[in-house]
RODO-2510 file (C-alpha; in nm, 4 decimals, decimal comma):
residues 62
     n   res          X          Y          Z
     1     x    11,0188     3,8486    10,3815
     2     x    11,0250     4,0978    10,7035
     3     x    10,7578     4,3837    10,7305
     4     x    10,7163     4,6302    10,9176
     5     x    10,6463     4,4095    11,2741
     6     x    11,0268     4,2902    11,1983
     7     x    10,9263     3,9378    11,1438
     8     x    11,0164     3,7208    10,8729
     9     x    10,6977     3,5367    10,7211
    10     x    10,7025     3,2842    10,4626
    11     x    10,5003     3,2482    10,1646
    12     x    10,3102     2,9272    10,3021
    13     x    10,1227     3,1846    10,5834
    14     x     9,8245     3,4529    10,5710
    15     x     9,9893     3,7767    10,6508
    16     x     9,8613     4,0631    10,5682
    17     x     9,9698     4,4834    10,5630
    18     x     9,7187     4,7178    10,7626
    19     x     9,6935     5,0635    10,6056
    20     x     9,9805     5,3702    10,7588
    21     x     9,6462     5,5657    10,9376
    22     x     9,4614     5,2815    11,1125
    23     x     9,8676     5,1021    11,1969
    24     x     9,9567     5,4153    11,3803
    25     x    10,3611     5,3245    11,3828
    26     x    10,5666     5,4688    11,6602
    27     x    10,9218     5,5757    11,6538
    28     x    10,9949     5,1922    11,6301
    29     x    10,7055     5,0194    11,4352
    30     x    10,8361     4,6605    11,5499
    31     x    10,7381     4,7437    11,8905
    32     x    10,3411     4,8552    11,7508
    33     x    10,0955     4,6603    11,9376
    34     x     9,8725     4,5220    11,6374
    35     x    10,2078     4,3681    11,5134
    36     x    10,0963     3,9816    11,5238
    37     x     9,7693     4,0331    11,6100
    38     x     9,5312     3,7991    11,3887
    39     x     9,2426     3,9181    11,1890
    40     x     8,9683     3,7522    11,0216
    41     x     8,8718     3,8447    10,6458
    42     x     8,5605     3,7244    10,4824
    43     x     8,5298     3,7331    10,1087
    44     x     8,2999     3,5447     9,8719
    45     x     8,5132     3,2578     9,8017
    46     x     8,5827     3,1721    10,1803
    47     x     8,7129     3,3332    10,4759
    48     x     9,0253     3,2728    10,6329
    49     x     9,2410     3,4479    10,9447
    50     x     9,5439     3,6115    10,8834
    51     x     9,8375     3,7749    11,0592
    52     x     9,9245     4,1410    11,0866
    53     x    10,2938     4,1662    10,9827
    54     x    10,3398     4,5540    10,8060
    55     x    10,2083     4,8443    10,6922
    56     x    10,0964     4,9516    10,3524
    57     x    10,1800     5,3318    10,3424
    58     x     9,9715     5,3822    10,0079
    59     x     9,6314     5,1703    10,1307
    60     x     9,3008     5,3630    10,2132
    61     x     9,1135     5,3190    10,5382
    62     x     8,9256     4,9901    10,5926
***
């Protein structure tokens, strides 16, 4: 599907939303700077980097 960034993403790829306060969307959010920027997210079953692609309006900070 297309987020936020404007890109289409598949379901084969790590993308991930980034909460509305810490995305800090313009007037045009496909031109926001952290749009395809990769991140890196540890967990206990693995770690794995991912691809910032939209914005989760309802997510806390972190």
């Amino acid at each position: 599907g297309s987020g936020s960034c404007g890109q289409t993403d598949t379901d084969n790829e790590y993308v991930v939303a980034v909460n509305k306060a810490q995305m800090h969307n313009g007037p045009n959010p496909n031109n926001n700077k952290k749009c395809e920027k990769m991140v890196y997210i540890e967990g206990a079953k693995g770690n794995c980097k991912a691809r910032i692609v939209d914005t989760c309006p309802k997510c806390p900070n972190g």
